[in-house]
C-alpha positions in Angstrom: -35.9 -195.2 -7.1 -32.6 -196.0 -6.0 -29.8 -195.0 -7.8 -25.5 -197.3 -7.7 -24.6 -193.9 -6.6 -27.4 -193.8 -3.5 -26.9 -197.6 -2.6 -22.7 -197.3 -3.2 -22.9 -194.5 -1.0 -24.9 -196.0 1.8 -23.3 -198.8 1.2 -19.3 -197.6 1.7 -20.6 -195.4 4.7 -22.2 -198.6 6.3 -18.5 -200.6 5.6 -17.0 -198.1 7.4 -18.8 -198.0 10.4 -18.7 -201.5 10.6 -14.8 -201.9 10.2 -13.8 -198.9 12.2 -11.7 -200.4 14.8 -9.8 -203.1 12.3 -7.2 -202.9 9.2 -9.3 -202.7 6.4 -9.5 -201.6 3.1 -12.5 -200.5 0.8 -11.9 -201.1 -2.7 -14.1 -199.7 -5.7 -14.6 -201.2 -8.9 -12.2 -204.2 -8.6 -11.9 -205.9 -11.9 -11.9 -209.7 -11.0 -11.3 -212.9 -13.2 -8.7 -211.2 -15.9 -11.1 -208.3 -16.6 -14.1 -210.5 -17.3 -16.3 -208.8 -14.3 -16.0 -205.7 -12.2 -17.0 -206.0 -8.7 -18.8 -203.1 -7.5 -17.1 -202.7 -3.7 -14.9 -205.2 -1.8 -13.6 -204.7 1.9 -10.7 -206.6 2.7 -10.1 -206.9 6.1 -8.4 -210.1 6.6 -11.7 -211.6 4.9 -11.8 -210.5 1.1 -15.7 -209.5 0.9 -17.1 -208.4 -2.6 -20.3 -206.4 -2.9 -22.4 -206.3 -6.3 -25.1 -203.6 -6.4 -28.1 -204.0 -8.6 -30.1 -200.9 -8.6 -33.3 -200.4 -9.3 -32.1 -198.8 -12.6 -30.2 -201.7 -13.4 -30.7 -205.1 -15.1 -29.8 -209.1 -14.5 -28.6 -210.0 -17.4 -24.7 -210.1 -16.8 -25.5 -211.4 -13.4 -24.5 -215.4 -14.2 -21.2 -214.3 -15.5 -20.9 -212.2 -12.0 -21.6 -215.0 -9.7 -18.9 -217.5 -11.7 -16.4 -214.3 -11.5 -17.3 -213.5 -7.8 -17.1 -217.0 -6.6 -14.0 -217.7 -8.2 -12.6 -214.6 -6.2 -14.2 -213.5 -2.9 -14.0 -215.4 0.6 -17.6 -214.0 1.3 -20.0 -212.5 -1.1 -23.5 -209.7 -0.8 -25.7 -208.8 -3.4 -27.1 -204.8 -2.3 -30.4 -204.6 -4.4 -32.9 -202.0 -4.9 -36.6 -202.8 -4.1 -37.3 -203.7 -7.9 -35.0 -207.0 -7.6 -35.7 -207.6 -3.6 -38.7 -210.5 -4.3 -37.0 -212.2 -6.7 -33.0 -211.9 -6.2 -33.2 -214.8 -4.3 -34.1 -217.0 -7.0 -30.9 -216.0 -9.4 -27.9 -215.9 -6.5 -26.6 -219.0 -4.8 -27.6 -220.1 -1.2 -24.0 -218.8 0.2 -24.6 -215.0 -1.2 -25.6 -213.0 1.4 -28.7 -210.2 0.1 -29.0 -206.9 1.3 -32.4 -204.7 0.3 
């Protein structure tokens, strides 16, 4: 099972790679919306990008107030789950999130 620390990891490396020729920025536990939520990784690179990471360790239940938090903030927005959520993460983000397994 998947741990934040394995997917975060995998995750930041990936982010890199994917930005290396651009001005960029990775930025780790970013509280948004006055403190209300913490987003797990953002990437700003002209596009502010926020990443929340649901392990397989982890739980939904402070997801809703997430998505209000993250929507309110981020141009583009990825939910990075572990294989316990990937059937059925679909059915609590919106239609503009972006899921990664």
């Amino acid at each position: 099972m998947l741990t934040d620390f394995d997917i975060r990891a995998k995750l930041i490396e990936k982010l890199h790679k994917e930005n290396m020729n651009k001005h960029y920025r990775v930025i780790e536990e970013l509280a948004i919306c006055d403190g209300l939520a913490r987003a797990d990784v953002v990437v700003a690179n002209g596009v502010l990008h926020g990443f929340e990471i649901k392990s397989d360790h982890d739980s939904l239940d402070r997801l809703s107030n997430q998505i209000a938090c993250y929507d309110k903030t981020f141009d583009k927005i990825t939910i990075v789950v572990g294989k316990k959520f990937a059937d059925k993460i679909h059915e609590y983000v919106p239609k503009h999130w972006g899921i990664e397994v």
